[in-house]
N, C-alpha and C positions, 0 to 999 in steps of 0.2 A: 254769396252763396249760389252756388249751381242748380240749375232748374230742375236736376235729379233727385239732389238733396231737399231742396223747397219740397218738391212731390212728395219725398217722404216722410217729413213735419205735417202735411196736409194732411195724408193719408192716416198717420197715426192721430191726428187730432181726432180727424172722423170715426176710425176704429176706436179708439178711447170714448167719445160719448157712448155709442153703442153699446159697449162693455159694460160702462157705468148704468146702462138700463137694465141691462140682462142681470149684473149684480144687484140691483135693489130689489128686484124680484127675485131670483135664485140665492145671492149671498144672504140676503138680508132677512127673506120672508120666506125662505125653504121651499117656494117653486118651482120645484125645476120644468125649465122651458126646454124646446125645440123649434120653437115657430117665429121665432122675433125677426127673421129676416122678413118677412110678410111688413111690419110695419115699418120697418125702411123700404120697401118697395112702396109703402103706399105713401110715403111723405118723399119720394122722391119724384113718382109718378105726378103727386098735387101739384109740388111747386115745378115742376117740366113747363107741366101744364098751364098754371097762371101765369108764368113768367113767357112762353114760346106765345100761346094763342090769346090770350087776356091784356099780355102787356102790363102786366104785375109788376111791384118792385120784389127785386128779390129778397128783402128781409121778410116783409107781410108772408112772401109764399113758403119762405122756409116755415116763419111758425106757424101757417096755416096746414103742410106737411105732417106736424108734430101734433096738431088739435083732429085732423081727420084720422091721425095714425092712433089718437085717446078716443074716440069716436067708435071708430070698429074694434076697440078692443073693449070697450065698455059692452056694446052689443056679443059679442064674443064671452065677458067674463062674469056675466051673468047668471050663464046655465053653465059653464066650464069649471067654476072655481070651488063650489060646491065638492065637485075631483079633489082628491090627495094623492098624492105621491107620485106611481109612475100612471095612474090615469090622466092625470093632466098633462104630463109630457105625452102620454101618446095622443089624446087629443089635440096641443101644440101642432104636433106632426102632421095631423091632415087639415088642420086650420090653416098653417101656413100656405099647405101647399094646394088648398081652393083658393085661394086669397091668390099664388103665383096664376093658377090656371087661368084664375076671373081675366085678369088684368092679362094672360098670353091671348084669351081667345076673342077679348074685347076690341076686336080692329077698330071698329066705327072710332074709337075715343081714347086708347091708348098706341095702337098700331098695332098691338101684337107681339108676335114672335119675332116682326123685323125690325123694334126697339124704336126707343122714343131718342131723334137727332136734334140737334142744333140749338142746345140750352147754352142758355149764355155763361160765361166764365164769371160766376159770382162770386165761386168759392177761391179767394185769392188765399196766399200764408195768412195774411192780419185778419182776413174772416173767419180760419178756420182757428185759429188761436184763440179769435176774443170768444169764439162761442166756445171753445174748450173752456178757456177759464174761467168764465162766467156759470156752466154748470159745472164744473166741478168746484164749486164755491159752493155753490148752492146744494150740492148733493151732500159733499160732509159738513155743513149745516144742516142739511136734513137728516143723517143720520146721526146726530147727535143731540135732535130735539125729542120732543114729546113723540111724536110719530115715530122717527125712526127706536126709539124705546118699544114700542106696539110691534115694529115691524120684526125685531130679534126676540120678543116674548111671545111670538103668533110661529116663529120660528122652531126656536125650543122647545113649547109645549103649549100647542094651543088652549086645553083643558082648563091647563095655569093660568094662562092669559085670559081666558074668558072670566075666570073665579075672582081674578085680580080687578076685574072691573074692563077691560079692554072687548073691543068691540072687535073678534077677529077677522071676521067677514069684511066689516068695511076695510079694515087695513087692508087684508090683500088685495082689494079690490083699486083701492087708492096707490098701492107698489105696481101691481098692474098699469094702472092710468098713467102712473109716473116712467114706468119704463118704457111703454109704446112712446110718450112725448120723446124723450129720448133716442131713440131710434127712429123715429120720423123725422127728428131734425137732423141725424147722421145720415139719413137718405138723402134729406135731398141737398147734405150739403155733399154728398158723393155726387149727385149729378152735377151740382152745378160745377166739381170739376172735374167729373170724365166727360162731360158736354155733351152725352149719349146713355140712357142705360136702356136695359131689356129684363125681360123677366125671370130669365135666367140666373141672373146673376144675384139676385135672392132667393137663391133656390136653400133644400132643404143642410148643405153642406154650406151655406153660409152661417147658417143657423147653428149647427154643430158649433162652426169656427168660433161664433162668438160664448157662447157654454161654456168651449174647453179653455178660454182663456181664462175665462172667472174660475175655474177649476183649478187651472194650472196657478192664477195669484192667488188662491186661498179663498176660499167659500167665508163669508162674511170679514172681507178685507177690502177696500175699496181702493186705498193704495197697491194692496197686493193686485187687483185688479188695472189698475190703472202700469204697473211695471209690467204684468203677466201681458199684454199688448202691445206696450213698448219690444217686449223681448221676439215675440209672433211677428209681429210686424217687420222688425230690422231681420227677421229671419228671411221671410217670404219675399223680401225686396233686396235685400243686398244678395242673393243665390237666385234672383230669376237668371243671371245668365245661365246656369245651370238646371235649367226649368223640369228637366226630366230625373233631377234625384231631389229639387226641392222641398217635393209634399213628403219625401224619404226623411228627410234632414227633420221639416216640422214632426211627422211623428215620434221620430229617434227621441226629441226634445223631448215632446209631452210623456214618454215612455219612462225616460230618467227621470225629470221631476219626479213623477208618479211610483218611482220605484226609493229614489231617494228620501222624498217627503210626501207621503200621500197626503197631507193634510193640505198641501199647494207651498207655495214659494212662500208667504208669509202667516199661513196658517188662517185664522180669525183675528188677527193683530193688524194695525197699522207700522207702517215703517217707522215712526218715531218714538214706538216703544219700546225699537230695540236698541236705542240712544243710550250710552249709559246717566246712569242717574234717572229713568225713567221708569225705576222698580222692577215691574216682571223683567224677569230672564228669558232671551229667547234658545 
């Protein structure tokens, strides 16, 4: 396999966690977010950090990345989540983007605007793989336990959920925690293979990007999510030589979707139940 190719399994592993964050809080628990690039910035900045100046090993700092990015979103989803609908997306919106500014204007301890250099290449294929499929194991197990039950009935109708005995507050608050993990580890397992990042680059349009993939695979679909990224991804890489019609091409995309199926590429279904012999009809 070509180092092109390799790049592209990496990158989609890492976009795939990510997604799968923003899904369990959007698909899952009906938050809709804007700010989740914030907590990849901050579990990529951690583990930069313990790994460049501390001399960390890179497993501890990736999931120490993922525990500081549940950390500030704990503090964050305390007075925020209280919000419904699109108040909490628009509060997302300037969370995120105090959280980019903190970290652009912090020279002393991040560098700033001139980005954080010379992280070590930890994120090889085999590291980015086994942590793909290690969470996403773990995630449709979770949406298929007890919790992930709370988190489509806090979804649907909170009212209902709370009458039914469930606790809504704490579920979103634990989909929140679970999805900042998730995106803390997809941070910094992008640093440890662009061996450079900045603050930029979790700016408020990364945040869209990752949204509209959970939009585009289908709001409460985690496979639908996990394809809707595959599909984004081989877009935006196999047309960068064409860099100035490619962000054409990705809108074009999510335009048809959206026109064809507004419900997303797989709806609220998983891909296996449109297997035949698997009852519902898609």
């Amino acid at each position: 396999m070509g180092g092109y190719q390799e790049g592209i399994i990496i990158l989609l592993c890492i976009n795939c966690i990510a997604a799968m964050g923003v899904s369990l809080l959007t698909g899952f628990t009906g938050i809709f977010t804007l700010g989740h690039a914030a907590y990849m910035a901050l579990g990529a900045y951690t583990a930069a950090i313990l790994t460049v100046r501390y001399g960390i090993h890179w497993l501890p700092a990736i999931v120490a990345g993922g525990l500081v990015a549940v950390a500030v979103a704990w503090m964050i989803g305390m007075p925020t989540l209280r919000l419904t609908g699109d108040y909490y997306a628009i509060a997302s919106i300037g969370l995120g983007e105090a959280i980019r500014l903190i970290l652009e204007n912090w020279q002393s301890f991040t560098r700033g605007a001139r980005g954080f250099p010379g992280i070590d290449s930890y994120t090889t294929r085999g590291v980015a793989v086994a942590c793909f499929t290690v969470l996403t194991l773990l995630t449709f197990n979770l949406i298929d336990s007890r919790l992930g039950r709370e988190f489509k009935a806090s979804r649907d109708d909170r009212l209902a959920a709370s009458l039914m005995g469930f606790n809504t507050t704490a579920s979103r608050m634990k989909a929140l925690l679970i999805s900042a993990f998730y995106c803390g580890v997809s941070g910094a397992l992008l640093g440890g293979y662009m061996n450079f990042i900045q603050p930029s680059m979790f700016d408020m349009m990364k945040s869209t990007e990752l949204t509209a993939v959970v939009v585009f695979g289908g709001l409460g679909s985690m496979s639908g999510t996990l394809l809707g990224s595959a599909i984004v991804t081989s877009v935006m890489e196999y047309f960068r030589d064409i860099s100035q019609y490619r962000m054409l091409i990705y809108g074009l995309l999510l335009v048809v979707i959206m026109v064809v199926r507004p419900e997303g590429l797989l709806g609220d279904r998983e891909i296996w139940s449109f297997l035949p012999g698997s009852g519902r009809r898609g």
